[in-house]
Structure formats: structure tokens, C-alpha cells
C-alpha positions in Angstrom: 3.4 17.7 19.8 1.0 19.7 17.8 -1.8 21.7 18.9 -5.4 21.8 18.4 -5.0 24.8 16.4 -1.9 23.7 14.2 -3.1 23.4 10.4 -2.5 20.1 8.2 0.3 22.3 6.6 2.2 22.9 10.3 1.5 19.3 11.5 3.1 18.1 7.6 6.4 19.9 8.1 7.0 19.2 11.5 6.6 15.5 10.1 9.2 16.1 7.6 11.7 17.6 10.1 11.5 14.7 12.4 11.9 12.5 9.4 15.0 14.6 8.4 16.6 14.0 12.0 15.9 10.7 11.7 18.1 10.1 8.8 15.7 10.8 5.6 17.3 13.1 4.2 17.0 13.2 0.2 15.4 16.0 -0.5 13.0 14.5 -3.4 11.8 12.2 -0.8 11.3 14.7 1.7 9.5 16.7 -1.1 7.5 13.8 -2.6 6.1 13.3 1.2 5.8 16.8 2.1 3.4 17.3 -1.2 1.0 14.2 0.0 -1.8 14.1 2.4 -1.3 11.6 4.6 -4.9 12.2 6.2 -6.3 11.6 2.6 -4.7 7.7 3.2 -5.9 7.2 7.1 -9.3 6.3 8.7 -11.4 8.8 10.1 -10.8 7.5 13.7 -7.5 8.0 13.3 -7.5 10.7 11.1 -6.1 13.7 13.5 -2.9 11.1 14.3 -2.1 11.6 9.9 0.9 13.6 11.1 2.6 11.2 13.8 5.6 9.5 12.9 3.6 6.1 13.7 1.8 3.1 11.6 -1.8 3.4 11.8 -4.6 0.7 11.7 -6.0 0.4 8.1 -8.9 -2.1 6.5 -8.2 -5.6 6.2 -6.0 -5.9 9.5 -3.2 -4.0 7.3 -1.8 -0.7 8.7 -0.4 2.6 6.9 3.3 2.3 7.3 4.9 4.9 9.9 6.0 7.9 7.9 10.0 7.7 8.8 9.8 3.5 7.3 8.1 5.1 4.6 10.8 7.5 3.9 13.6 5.3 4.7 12.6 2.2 2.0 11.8 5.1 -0.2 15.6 6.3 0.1 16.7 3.3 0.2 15.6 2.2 -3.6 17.7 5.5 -5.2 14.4 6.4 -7.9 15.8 8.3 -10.9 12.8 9.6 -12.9 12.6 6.9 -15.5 12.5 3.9 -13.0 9.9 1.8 -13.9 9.0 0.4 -10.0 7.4 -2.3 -9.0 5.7 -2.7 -5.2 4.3 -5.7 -3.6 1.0 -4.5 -1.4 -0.6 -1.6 -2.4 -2.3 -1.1 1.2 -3.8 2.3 1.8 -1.7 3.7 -1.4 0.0 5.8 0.9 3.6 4.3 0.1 2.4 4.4 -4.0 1.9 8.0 -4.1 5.1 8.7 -3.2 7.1 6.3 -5.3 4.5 7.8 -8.4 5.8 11.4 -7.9 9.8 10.0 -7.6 9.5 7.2 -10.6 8.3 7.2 -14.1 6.1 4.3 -13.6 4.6 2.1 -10.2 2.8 -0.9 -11.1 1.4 -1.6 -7.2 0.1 -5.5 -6.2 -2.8 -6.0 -3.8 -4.5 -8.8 -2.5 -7.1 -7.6 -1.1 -9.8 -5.9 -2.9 -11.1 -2.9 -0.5 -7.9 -1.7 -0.5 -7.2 -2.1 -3.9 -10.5 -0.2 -5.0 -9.9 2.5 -2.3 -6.4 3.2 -3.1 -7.3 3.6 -6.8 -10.0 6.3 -5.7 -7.6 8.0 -4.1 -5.4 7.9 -6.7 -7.8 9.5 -9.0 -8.7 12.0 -6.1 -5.5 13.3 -6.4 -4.7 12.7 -10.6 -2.0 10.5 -10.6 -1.8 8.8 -13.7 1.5 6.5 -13.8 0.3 4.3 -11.2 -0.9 0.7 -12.8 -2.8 -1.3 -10.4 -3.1 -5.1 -10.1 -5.6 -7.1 -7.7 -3.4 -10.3 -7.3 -0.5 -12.5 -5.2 2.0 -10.2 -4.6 4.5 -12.9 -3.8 4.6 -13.7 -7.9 5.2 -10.2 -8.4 4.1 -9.1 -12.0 6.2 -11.1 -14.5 4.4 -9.7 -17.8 5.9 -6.4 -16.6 9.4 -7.6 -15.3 12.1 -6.9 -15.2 11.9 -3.4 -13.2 14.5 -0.7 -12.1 13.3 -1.0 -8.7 11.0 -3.8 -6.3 9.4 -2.3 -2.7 7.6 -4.9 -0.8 5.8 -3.6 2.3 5.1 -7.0 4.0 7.5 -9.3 5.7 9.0 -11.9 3.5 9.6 -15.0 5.7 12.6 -15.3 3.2 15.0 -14.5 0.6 12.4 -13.0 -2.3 13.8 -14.9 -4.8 10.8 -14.5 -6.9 10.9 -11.3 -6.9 14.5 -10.6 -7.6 14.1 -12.9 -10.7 12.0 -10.1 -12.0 14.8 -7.1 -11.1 17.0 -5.9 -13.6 21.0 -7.2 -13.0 21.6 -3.5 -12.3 18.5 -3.3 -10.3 17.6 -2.7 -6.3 14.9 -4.5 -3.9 14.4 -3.7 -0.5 12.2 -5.9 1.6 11.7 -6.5 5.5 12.5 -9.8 5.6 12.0 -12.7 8.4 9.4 -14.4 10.6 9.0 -13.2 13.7 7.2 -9.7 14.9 10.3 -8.4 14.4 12.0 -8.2 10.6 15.3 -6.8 9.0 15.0 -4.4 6.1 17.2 -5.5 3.5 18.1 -3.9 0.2 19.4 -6.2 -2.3 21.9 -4.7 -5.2 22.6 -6.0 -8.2 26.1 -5.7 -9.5 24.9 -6.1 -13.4 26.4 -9.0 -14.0 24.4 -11.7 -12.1 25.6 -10.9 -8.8 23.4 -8.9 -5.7 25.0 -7.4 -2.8 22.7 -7.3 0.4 22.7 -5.0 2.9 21.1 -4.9 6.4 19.2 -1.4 6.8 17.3 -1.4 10.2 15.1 -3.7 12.2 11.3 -3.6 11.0 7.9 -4.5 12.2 5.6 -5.6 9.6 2.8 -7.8 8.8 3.3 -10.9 6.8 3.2 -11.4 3.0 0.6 -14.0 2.7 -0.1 -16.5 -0.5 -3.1 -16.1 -3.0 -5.5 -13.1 -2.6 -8.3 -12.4 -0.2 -11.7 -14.3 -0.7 -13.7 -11.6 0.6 -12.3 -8.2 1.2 
């Protein structure tokens, strides 16, 4: 548990060694989280809990994903450094950062527009330039851009994304909590190259619901 005392730095690196127990163990992940912070990304009210494994309540009834998810999905894709990625919900831009310092490009989706325009301050706060942002349905994903190396979507699909793995290169990999109910399985879909996708079962999620269309007013 940390202290009162205990500086961002202490409470960061005891994160990432929990994370690392847990099963996140690439070390560019672990780096690319280690080197972001978190309290930049969380609510004031909640801003001395940055450094808990835990998802925390964000604007818009969304939430900041718990940090071992975060590193798990992020694991999960296999980034090389020229993967062009693509990810469905922006939120607090938490999840973003990190796939910006692993990937050569992010182009992130958001429906709602606080978030959008916060994330994008924060990007700027901390001068990351290969993130492209788009206020929009993140079920349609971004076909201008497609195909990509890599799709993250960080709300519950209530099924297969076909959509979105229409835009994924045949060599490509998605991974998605998928299902209706509070409770979701993360999936990572693989393709083989030639037109076929293996799918995986990774762990059992929570997640809030990818919804149609974009916000009215937020």
C-alpha cells in the first residue's frame, strides 16, 4: 500500500511490479507505462488513487481502464515500431499514450467530445505527436485510414467486430472485450495472412458498452 510520503515515482514502480507479477511482462510495455503519468489522465478526486491497479471514474460515465487491463491488451497486440494502430474509444487518452510511445502511428476514435478535447490537451501537454484524433462512431472504425497493423477497442462489443476486422490487415491483430453482460471476454483475433483469423480467449473483462453514433452533448 503506499504511504503518504511515497513520491509519484515510488507509487509508479510499485505499479509496474505488481503489473509484472500479474503477467505483463514485455518490457517495452512496462517501460511505455512506467514513463506515463497516470495522475495526468485521472480526476482530481481520484487523483492520489493514479497508482492503484484499479479502473477509475472518468467524464461521461466512462472510466480509466485498470492499469494491469491496460498492460495486458497492450501485450496482447505485439506493437513493432512501424504499426500503424488503430483504437476504438479514446477515453481519458490514458490507453493512447501508451500505444503512441510503442507504435509508429495511433489514430484514436471518440464519441464523446469532453473527452476527445481533454485527451488532445493532454496529449499536447505531454508532446506527443503521432497520435491522430477523430470525434466519431467508433463502431465504423476509420475506413479512410484502414487497413491497420493493429485494432484496440476499449468498450464491450456485444459481438464479433466484424467491422472492424474488415479494416485489419490479413496479417493483422484485434483484441476486443467482447459480450453483453457486466461481464466480457477479451479476445484477440489473428489473422493468418491469407483470409483466415485465429481467436483466442485472453481473460474475463469488465467494460462499458460500445454504443452507436456519438454523443449529442458531451
Amino acid at each position: 500500500m503506499a504511504q503518504d510520503d511515497d513520491t509519484p515515482q515510488e507509487r509508479l514502480a510499485r505499479l509496474v511490479l505488481v503489473l509484472r507479477s500479474q503477467g505483463v511482462t514485455e518490457p517495452a510495455v512496462l517501460n511505455a507505462i512506467e514513463s506515463t503519468p497516470r495522475d495526468l489522465f485521472t480526476p482530481d478526486l481520484f487523483r492520489e488513487r493514479s497508482w492503484e491497479d484499479s479502473a477509475l471514474p472518468i467524464a461521461c460515465g466512462q472510466t480509466i481502464s485498470q492499469p494491469f487491463i491496460v498492460g495486458l491488451m497492450t501485450q496482447a497486440l505485439n506493437l513493432e515500431p512501424r504499426s500503424r494502430v488503430l483504437e476504438i474509444g479514446t477515453g481519458s487518452g490514458y490507453q493512447t499514450t501508451i500505444l503512441s510511445k510503442l507504435a509508429r502511428l495511433v489514430y484514436t476514435v471518440e464519441r464523446y467530445r469532453t473527452l476527445m478535447s481533454e485527451a488532445e490537451a493532454r496529449f499536447r501537454t505531454l508532446g506527443l505527436t503521432n497520435i491522430i484524433t477523430r470525434f466519431g462512431d467508433g463502431g465504423e472504425g476509420w475506413r479512410e485510414q484502414a487497413p491497420f497493423d493493429r485494432i484496440m477497442v476499449t468498450a464491450a462489443a456485444p459481438d464479433e467486430p466484424t467491422a472492424l476486422l474488415a479494416q485489419l490487415k490479413p496479417s493483422g491483430i484485434l483484441v476486443a472485450p467482447v459480450g453483453r453482460g457486466p461481464v466480457q471476454s477479451l479476445k484477440r483475433y489473428t489473422g493468418d495472412g491469407g483470409g483466415g483469423i485465429t481467436v483466442e480467449e485472453l481473460t474475463e473483462v469488465r467494460f462499458v458498452p460500445l454504443l452507436d453514433g456519438v454523443a449529442k452533448d458531451l
